[in-house]
Structures are given as C-alpha cells and as structure tokens.
C-alpha positions in Angstrom: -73.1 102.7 -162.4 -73.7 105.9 -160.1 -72.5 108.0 -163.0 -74.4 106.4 -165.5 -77.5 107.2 -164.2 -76.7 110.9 -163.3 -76.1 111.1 -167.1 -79.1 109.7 -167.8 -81.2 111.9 -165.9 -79.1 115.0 -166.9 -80.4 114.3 -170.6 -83.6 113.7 -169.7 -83.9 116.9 -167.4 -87.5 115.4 -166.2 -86.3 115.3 -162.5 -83.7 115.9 -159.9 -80.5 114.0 -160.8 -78.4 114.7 -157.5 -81.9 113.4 -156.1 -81.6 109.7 -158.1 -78.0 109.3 -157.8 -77.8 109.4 -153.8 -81.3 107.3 -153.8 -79.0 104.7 -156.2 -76.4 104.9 -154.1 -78.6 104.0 -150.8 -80.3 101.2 -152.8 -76.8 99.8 -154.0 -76.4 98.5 -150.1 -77.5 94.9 -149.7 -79.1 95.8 -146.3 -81.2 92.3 -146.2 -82.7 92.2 -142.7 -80.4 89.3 -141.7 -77.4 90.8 -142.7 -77.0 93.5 -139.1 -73.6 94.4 -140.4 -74.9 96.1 -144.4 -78.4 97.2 -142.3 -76.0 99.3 -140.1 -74.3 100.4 -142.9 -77.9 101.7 -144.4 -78.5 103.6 -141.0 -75.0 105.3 -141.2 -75.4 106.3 -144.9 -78.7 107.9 -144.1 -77.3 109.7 -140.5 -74.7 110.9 -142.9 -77.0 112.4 -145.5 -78.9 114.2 -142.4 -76.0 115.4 -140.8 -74.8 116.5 -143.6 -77.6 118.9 -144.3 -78.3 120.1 -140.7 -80.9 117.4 -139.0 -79.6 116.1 -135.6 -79.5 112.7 -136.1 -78.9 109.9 -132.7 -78.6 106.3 -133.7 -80.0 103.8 -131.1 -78.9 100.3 -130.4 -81.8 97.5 -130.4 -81.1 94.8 -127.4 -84.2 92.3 -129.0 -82.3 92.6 -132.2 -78.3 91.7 -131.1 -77.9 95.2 -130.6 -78.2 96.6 -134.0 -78.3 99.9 -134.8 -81.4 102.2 -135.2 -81.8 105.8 -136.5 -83.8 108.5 -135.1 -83.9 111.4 -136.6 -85.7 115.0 -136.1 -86.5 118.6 -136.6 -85.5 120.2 -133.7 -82.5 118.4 -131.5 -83.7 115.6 -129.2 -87.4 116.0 -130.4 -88.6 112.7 -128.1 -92.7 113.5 -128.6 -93.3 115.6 -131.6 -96.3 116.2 -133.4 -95.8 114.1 -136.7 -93.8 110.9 -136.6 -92.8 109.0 -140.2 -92.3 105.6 -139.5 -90.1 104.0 -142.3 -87.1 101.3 -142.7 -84.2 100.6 -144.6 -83.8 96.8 -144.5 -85.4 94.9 -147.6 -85.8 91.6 -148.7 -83.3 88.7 -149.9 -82.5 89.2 -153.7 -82.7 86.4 -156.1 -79.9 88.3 -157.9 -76.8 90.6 -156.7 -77.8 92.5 -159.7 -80.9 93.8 -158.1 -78.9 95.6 -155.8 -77.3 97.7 -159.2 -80.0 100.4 -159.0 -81.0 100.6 -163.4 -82.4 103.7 -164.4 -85.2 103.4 -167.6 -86.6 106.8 -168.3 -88.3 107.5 -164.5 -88.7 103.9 -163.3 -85.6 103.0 -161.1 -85.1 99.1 -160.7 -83.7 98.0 -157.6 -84.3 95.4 -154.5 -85.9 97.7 -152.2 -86.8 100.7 -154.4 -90.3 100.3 -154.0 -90.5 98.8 -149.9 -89.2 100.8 -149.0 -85.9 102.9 -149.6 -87.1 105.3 -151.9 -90.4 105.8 -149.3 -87.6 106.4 -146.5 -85.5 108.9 -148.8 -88.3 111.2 -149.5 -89.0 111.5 -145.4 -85.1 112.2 -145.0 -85.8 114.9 -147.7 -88.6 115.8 -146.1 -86.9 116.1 -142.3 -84.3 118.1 -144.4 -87.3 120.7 -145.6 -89.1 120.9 -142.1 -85.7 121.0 -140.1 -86.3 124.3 -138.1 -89.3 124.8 -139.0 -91.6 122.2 -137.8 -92.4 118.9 -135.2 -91.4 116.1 -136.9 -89.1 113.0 -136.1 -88.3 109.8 -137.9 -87.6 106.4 -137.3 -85.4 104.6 -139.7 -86.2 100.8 -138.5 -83.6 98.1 -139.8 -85.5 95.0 -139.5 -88.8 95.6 -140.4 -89.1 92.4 -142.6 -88.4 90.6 -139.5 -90.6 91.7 -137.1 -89.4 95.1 -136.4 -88.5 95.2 -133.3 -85.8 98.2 -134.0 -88.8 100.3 -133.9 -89.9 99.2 -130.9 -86.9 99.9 -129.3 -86.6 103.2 -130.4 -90.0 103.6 -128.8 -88.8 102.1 -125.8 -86.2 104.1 -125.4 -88.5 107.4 -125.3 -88.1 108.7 -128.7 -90.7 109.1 -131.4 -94.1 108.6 -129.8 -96.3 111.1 -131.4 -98.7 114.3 -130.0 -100.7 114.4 -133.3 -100.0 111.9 -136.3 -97.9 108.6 -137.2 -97.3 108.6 -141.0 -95.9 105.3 -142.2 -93.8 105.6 -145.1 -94.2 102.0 -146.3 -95.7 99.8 -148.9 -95.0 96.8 -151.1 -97.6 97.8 -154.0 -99.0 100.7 -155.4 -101.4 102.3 -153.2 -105.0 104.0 -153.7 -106.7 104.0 -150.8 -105.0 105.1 -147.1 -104.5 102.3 -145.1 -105.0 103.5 -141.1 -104.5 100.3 -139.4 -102.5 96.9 -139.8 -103.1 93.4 -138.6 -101.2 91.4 -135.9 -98.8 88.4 -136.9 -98.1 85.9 -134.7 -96.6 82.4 -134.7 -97.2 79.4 -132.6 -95.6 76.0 -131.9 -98.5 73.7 -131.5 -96.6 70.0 -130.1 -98.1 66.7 -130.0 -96.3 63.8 -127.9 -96.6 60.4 -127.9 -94.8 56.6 -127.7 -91.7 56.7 -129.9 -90.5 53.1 -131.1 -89.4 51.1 -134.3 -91.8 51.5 -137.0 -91.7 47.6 -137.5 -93.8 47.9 -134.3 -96.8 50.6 -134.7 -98.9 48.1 -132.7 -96.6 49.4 -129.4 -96.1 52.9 -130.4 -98.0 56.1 -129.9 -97.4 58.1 -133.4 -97.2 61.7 -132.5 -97.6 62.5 -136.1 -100.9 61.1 -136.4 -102.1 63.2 -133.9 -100.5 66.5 -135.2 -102.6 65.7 -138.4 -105.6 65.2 -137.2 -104.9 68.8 -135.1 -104.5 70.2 -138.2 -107.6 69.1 -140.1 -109.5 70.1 -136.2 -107.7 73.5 -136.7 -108.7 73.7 -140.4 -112.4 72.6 -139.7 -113.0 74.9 -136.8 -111.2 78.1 -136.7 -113.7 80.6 -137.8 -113.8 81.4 -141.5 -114.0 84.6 -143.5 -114.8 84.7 -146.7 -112.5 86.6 -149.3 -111.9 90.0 -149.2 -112.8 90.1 -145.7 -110.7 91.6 -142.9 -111.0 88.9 -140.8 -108.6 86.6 -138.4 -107.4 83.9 -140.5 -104.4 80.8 -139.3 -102.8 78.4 -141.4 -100.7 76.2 -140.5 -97.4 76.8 -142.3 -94.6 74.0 -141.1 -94.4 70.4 -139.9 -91.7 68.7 -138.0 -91.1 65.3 -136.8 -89.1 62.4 -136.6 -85.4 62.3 -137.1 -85.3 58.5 -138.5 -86.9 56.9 -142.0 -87.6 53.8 -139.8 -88.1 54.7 -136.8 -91.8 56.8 -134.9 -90.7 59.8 -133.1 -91.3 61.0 -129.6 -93.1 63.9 -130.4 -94.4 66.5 -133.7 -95.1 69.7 -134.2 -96.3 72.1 -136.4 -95.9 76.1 -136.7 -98.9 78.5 -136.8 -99.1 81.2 -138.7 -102.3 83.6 -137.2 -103.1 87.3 -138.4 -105.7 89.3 -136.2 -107.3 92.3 -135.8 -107.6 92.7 -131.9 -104.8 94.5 -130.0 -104.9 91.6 -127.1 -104.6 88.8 -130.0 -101.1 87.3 -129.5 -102.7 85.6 -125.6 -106.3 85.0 -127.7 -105.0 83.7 -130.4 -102.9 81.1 -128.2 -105.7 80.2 -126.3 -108.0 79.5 -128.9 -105.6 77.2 -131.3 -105.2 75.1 -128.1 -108.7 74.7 -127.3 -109.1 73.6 -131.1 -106.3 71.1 -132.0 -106.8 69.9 -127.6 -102.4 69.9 -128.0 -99.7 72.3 -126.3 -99.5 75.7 -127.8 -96.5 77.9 -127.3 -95.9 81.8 -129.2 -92.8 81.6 -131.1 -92.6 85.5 -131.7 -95.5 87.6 -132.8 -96.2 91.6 -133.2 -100.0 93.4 -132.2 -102.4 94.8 -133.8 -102.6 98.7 -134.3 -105.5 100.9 -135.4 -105.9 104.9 -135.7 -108.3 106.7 -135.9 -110.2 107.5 -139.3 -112.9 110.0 -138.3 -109.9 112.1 -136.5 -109.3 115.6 -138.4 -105.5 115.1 -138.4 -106.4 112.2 -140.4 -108.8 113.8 -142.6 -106.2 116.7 -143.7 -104.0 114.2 -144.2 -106.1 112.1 -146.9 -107.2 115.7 -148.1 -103.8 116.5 -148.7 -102.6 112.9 -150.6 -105.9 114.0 -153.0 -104.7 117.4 -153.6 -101.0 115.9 -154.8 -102.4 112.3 -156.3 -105.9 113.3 -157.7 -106.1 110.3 -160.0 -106.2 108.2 -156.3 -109.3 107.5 -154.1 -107.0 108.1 -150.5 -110.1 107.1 -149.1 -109.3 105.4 -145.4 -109.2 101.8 -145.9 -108.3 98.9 -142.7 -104.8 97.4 -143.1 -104.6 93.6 -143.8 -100.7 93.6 -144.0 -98.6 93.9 -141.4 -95.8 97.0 -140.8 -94.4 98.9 -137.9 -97.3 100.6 -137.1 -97.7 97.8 -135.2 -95.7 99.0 -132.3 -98.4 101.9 -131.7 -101.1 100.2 -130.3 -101.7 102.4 -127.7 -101.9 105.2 -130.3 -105.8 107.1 -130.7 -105.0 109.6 -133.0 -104.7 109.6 -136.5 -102.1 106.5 -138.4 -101.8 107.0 -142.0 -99.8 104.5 -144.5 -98.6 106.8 -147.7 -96.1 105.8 -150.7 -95.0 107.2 -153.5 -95.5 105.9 -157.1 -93.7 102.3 -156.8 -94.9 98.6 -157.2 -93.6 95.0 -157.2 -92.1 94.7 -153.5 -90.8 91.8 -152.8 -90.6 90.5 -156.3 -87.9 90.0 -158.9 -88.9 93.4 -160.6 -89.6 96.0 -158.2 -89.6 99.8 -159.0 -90.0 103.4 -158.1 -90.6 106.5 -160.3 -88.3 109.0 -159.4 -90.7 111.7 -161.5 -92.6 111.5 -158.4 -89.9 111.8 -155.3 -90.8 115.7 -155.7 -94.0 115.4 -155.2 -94.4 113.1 -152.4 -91.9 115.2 -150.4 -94.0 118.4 -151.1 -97.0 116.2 -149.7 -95.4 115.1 -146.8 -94.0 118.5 -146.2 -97.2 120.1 -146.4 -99.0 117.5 -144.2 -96.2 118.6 -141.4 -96.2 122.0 -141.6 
C-alpha cells in the first residue's frame, strides 16, 4: 500500500513523496484512544522519526491515564519553558472500517482515520521541530488521548515540560478552518441521582419510583438552565444518559442520569455542579470533566501569528474567533498570552470520509516555521 502511494506521487511530482509515504505509514497505526498499547506505538513511531533527524525527543508516562506513554519533544535538549509550544496528538477516533486505517492516496487528498484530526496536523509540527531544531524555542507535545479527555497533556505539563514564555499553537482540528480559534470551552460530566422506595411494580401504591423523579429533574433542568440561542457561545447542558432499574417488573431503588455541560468560565466544573443541583433539587456528583482556557487575542504574539496564517492562506479570514469545541488547550488555563488553533487543508474528522491534502503539508510547515523563528 506504502509503495503504491510513493508511485503515485512520484508521477504526479505535485508534492513531496518521502513526505506522504511516512505520513501513510503513521496513519496506517490504529492508535484509537482506548487502544494504550497501538497509541504507544504512535508515540514511538514519531520519537523515532525525531531522533532520527536530530531532535531530542523524552517520552513521559501519564499516571491519570494507566501510565501510557507521552511524547515531548524539542529544539534544544530538555527545553522545559520555551517560547512557542505546538500542542498536538496522535490518537484518533474508532473506525467504522479497518480500511480507513489503509491511508488512499487520490491526486493530493489522502483518505485516512485520522488524516484530518489530527496526524497529518501533528506530522507537519514534527517537520517543523525538525526545521527549527538548533535554531529556535520550540517544544511539542504529542498527547495520546486527546479524544478522551487528554489528560496525557496534562501530565506532560505536570511534569514540568512544555509550558510556554510566549505562544501555545495547537495543531488540531476536525474541519476546515477559516477563522483562528484562541480559546476552547470546558466539558464536563455529571451523575445527577434520585432515590427512592424500591418494591414490586404490582404495588406502586407502596413504592417511591425514583424514575419519576429523575424525569421530572430532567424537564426542571431543561426548563431552567439558561438558554442561548444558536450560534451563541454560551453554557449549554443536556442531559445525555438514563439509568435505572435492573428488573421489567420490579421499581428500583434509585435513577440516574448523566450530564453533559460545556462552559466558558475557567472555575466551571465546581459552578456547573452547583448549579445542576440547585435546578433538578437531586444529588450531583462530576464524573470527569476538563476547564476552560482562553488566550489572549489583542496580544502581538497573537497578531503575528494570524498575520502570518494570512500571508500563507490568503483565501482565509484568520480572523480571532472564541472556541466552542473542546481540545487540549484546555490544560492551559492559567496561560495570558497568546493560544492560537491552526490546521492545514483537511476536513471530515470524525466521519467515515475524512481527508488531508498533502499539496499543502509544505506550506503549513513553512508557516509554522516562520511563526517560530
């Protein structure tokens, strides 16, 4: 398959064939975020691509993730705070098909799981730490669970590497982008639990049906959370699971439900909480949940940078634009300077046809290289 598309791009001659066959070869590992074991084998094929070409390279192990590994990567050996930090990852999705993972080459769009969020986003900064290496302050993290929470970046950060003096570029995106997203929203779930009388359900009369009162939470929560209307950035919840009752005949003990809330304030996982038990009046526990980050847009690191993205993607606005997604800029909350989300030419993340254009791995290195300088 490897050698089919290295022909194919040797006829062509429209881009860099060495370029699309290691990028094939990266996006030919199944590294879904569940799967530790082929998400450690994406960290050592990129260390080994580094290494190979001069850039010191320390993988990490991530305690809140079973101890799976984590790469860290940078320009000068044991960089810990340099000025530029790409934050990327090279976990992906489930597959409907095994065939996803058998990168197909048609003219310049590559089709692969994870081509477009975000290997070939990730590649281009590995090129990129290979341009700068020497020559410049950069480091990378290579998360491996970003589709889960992401909490191999975190531990990289906890660790002491990668913190930034000047800039956090996030190399990340599951759609083409136009604009320059500078912040992202925080995710967080809840266990909301009603209790009550449990019993046969021959005899309601003597029972107290938990699952009564989890609906009626809902409809509270529904009714009462505050609204935003679309297109707003905006706190929004929904409730997203119910669970009760073990028994066709018989009323449970107690039911829950799972709360799925996306906010914009960095103190919002505790707020959040608070308020969804004040509204449905029932227990509310945090299942797992990541903050809220926001850079600065009016910072002149972050102006070059969306001055830079115009001068190698005219036909784009790169105008700043507030996150409604979520990504691992989310574990720089405390950050004030300048957060920029870039990707190359890609679409359809997450879907059954998802693609990059390899025309443009070129010039999105050049831009991130120039940015970094």
């Amino acid at each position: 398959m490897l050698a089919s598309i290295v022909l194919a791009v040797a006829l062509t001659g429209h881009f860099a064939g060495e370029d699309v066959a290691q990028l094939s070869e990266l996006l030919s590992i199944p590294s879904v975020s569940d799967d530790a074991g082929e998400c450690d084998r994406a960290t050592e094929w990129m260390k080994s691509y580094l290494e190979s070409r001069g850039v010191w390279c320390k993988v990490l192990y991530a305690p809140e993730a079973n101890g799976r590994k984590v790469l860290y990567a940078s320009t000068v050996p044991e960089l810990k705070n340099p000025d530029y930090t790409f934050v990327t990852h090279l976990d992906v999705v489930a597959a409907a098909s095994a065939e996803m993972f058998k990168p197909r080459l048609e003219g310049n769009i590559l089709y692969a799981r994870g081509a477009c969020d975000t290997k070939a986003n990730a590649f281009c900064g590995a090129k990129a730490l290979v341009a700068l290496n020497g020559k410049a302050s950069v480091g990378c993290i290579f998360a491996s669970n970003e589709e889960i929470g992401g909490s191999t970046t975190k531990s990289v950060l906890d660790q002491g590497y990668g913190f930034p003096k000047k800039a956090i570029i996030v190399l990340d995106s599951g759609t083409k982008k136009d604009k320059i997203q500078y912040s992202c929203m925080g995710c967080s779930y809840y266990k909301v639990t009603a209790y009550g009388k449990a019993g046969h359900a021959s005899l309601p009369e003597i029972c107290d049906n938990p699952i009564y009162t989890l609906a009626e939470a809902a409809i509270k929560l529904r009714d009462n959370y505050p609204k935003r209307e679309p297109g707003e950035r905006k706190n929004c919840a929904a409730v997203t699971i119910i669970s009760g009752g073990e028994s066709q005949n018989r009323i449970p003990s107690e039911a829950s439900m799972t709360v799925n809330v996306r906010f914009t304030e960095e103190d919002g996982l505790e707020k959040e909480r608070a308020l969804i038990e004040k509204i449905t009046g029932l227990k509310t526990e945090l299942i797992r949940g990541t903050p809220a980050a926001c850079g600065d847009p009016a910072s002149p690191d972050f102006l070059r940078i969306c001055e830079t993205a115009k001068k190698h993607y005219p036909d784009r606005s790169c105008a700043p634009e507030n996150g409604r997604g979520a990504n691992d800029m989310r574990w720089f909350c405390g950050f004030r300077g300048a957060i920029a989300c870039l990707a190359m030419n890609l679409d359809g993340g997450h879907s059954d046809c998802e693609w990059c254009d390899v025309s443009d791995i070129g010039n999105f290195t050049d831009m991130l290289v120039e940015i970094c300088k």
